[in-house]
C-alpha positions in Angstrom: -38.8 -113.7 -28.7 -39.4 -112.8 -32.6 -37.3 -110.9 -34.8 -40.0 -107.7 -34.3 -40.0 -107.9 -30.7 -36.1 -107.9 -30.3 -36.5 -104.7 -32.9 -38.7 -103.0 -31.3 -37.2 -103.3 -27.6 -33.6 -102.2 -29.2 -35.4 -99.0 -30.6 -36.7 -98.2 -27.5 -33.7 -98.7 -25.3 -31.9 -96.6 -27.7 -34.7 -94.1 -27.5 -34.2 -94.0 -23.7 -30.4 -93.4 -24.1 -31.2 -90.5 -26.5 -33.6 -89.0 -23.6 -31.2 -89.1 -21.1 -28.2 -88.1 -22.9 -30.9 -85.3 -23.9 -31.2 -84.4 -20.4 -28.2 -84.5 -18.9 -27.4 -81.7 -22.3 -29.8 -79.9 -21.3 -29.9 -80.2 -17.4 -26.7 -81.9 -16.4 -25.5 -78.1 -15.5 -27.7 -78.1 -12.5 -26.0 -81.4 -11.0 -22.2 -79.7 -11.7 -23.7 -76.6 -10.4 -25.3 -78.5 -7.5 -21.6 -80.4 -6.7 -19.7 -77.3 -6.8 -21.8 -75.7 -4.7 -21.3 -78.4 -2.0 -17.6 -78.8 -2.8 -17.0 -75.2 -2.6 -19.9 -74.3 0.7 -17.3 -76.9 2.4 -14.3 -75.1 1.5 -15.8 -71.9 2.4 -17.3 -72.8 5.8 -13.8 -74.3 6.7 -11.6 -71.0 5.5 -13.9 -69.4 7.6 -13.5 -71.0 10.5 -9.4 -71.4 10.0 -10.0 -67.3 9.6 -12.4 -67.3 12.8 -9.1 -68.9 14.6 -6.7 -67.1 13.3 -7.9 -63.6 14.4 -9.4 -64.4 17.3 -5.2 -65.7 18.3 -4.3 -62.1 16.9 -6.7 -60.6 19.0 -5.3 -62.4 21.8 -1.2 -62.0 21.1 -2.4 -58.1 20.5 -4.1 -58.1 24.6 -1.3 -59.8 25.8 0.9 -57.8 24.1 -0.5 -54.9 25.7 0.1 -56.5 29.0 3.9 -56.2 28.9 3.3 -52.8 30.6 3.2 -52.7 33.9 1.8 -49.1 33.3 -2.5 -49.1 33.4 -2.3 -46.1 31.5 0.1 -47.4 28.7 -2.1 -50.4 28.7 -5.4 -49.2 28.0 -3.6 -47.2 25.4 -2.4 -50.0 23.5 -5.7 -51.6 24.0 -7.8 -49.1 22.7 -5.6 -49.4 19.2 -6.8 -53.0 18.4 -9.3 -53.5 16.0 -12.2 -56.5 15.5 -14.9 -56.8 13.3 -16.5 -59.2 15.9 -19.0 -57.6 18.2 -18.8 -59.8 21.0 -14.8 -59.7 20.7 -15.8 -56.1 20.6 -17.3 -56.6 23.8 -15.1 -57.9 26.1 -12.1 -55.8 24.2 -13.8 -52.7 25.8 -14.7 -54.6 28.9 -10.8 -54.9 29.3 -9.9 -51.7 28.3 -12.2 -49.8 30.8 -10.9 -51.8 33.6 -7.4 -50.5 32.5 -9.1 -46.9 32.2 -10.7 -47.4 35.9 -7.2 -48.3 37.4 -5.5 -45.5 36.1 -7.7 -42.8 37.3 -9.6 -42.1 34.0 -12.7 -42.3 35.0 -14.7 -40.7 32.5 -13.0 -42.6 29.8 -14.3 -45.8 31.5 -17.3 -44.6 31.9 -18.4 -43.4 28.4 -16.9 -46.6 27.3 -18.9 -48.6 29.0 -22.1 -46.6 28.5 -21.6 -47.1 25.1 -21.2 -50.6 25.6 -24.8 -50.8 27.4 -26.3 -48.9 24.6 -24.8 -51.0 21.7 -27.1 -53.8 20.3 -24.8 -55.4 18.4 -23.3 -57.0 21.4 -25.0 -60.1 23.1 -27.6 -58.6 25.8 -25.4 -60.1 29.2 -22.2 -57.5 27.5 -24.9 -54.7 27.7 -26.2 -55.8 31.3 -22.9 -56.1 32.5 -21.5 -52.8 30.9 -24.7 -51.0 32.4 -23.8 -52.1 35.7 -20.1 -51.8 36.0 -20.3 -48.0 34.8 -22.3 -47.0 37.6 -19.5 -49.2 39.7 -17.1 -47.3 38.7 -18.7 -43.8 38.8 -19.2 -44.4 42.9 -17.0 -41.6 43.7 -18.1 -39.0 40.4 -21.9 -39.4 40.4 -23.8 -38.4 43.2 -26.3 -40.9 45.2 -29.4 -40.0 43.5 -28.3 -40.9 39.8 -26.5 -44.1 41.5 -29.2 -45.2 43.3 -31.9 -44.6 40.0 -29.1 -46.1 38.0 -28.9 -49.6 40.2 -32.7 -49.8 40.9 -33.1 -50.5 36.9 -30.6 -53.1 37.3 -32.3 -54.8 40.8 -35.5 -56.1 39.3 -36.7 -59.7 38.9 -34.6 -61.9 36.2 -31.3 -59.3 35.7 -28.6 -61.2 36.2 -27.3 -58.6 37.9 -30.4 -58.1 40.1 -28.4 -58.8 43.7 -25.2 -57.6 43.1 -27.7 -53.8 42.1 -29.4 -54.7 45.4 -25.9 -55.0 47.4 -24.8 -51.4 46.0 -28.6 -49.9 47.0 -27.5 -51.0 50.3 -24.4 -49.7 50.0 -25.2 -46.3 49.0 -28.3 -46.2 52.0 -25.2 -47.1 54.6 -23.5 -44.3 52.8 -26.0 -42.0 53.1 -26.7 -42.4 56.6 -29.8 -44.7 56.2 -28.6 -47.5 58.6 -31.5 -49.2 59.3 -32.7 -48.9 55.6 -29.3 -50.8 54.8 -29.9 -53.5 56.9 -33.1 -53.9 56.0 -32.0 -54.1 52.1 -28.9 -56.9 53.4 -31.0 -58.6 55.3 -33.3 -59.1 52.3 -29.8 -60.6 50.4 -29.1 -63.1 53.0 -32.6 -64.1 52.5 -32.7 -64.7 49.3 -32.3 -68.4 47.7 -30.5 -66.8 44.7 -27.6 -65.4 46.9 -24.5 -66.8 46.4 -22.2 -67.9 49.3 -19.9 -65.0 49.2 -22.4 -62.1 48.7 -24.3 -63.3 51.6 -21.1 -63.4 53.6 -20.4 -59.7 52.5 -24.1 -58.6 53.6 -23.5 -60.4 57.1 -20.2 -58.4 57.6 -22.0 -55.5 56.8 -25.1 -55.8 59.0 -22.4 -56.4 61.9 -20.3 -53.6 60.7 -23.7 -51.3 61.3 -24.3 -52.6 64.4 -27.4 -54.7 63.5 -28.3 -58.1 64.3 -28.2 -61.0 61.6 -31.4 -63.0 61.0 -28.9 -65.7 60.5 -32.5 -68.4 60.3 -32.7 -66.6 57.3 -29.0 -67.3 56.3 -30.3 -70.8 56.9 -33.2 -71.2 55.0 -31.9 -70.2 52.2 -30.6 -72.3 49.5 -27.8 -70.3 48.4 -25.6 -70.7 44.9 -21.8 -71.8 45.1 -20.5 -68.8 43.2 -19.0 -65.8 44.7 
């Protein structure tokens, strides 16, 4: 290699440091900005989970707490003071506190607790199906058959997962109402269907017998029912 040549490739490697020290001047920001943003999206995500954690344990020592009352009244009480930012904590907060309402007597409360829990959608859509269902549940004795029964036919329609357990209170309320044979007719339609589980189908066959009808128990048998209760 001549004299020139060596020259001329020294000039141009030193012109290619010049570029890049050039550009990491004028652009090296974005890779710093770039690594803190990783660095610090990694810190973030774990200080919110370790804040995740931490209150959903408050949320829990404050529930247990209120459960060293024996008393449902003092319970829901102390219940209905906690607070959560989370709506499906939310949720099942409420879910527990109208229980405690229910078993001491305050049915109302429950009630419009649970209403408002069907209505709110923030919450996941099963909290609102199951909210919607258990406050006509617990208004069996306060609201009369017609709003029940209007109530539980929105709920017994094809893909609610509440669909048989709405279908099992329409029979209910037709026994109730002096519709015996209608009644049947609904149970017998429970013990038929695949999607029964074991123990509502044993519920609906103690309550066809309690009426004084007859079982199509090949029914019962045909049926492919689910393991749950």
């Amino acid at each position: 290699m001549s004299d020139t040549d060596s020259f001329i490739e020294e000039v141009t490697e030193e012109v290619r440091r010049e570029r890049l020290f050039g550009y990491l001047k004028r652009y090296g920001w974005i890779g710093v900005a770039a690594v803190v943003l990783i660095v610090g999206g990694t810190a973030w995500n774990e200080r919110a989970k370790s804040q995740a954690a931490l209150a959903a344990q408050d949320l829990g020592d404050a529930i247990l707490l209120a459960y060293d009352s024996n008393d449902p009244a003092e319970r829901a009480e102390t219940l209905e003071t906690i607070q959560t930012a989370n709506p499906t904590a939310r949720a099942a907060l409420d879910m527990i506190t109208a229980a405690e309402l229910t078993d001491s007597d305050q049915i109302d409360a429950a009630a419009d607790r649970l209403t408002a829990l069907a209505a709110n959608n923030d919450v996941p859509e099963i909290y609102r199906q199951l909210a919607a269902f258990k406050a006509l549940l617990v208004q069996s004795e306060t609201l009369d058959a017609g709003a029940r029964i209007s109530g539980f036919e929105q709920i017994a329609v094809p893909g609610h997962p509440m669909r048989l357990l709405a279908q099992e209170q329409l029979a209910l309320i037709s026994a109730e109402t002096g519709e015996t044979d209608r009644a049947i007719d609904q149970l017998q339609a429970i013990l038929s269907d695949a999607e029964a589980t074991q123990g509502l189908q044993q519920r609906a066959l103690q309550v066809i017998v309690a009426l004084g009808g007859e079982p199509d128990l090949s029914a019962l048998q045909n049926a492919t029912p689910h393991n749950q209760n």
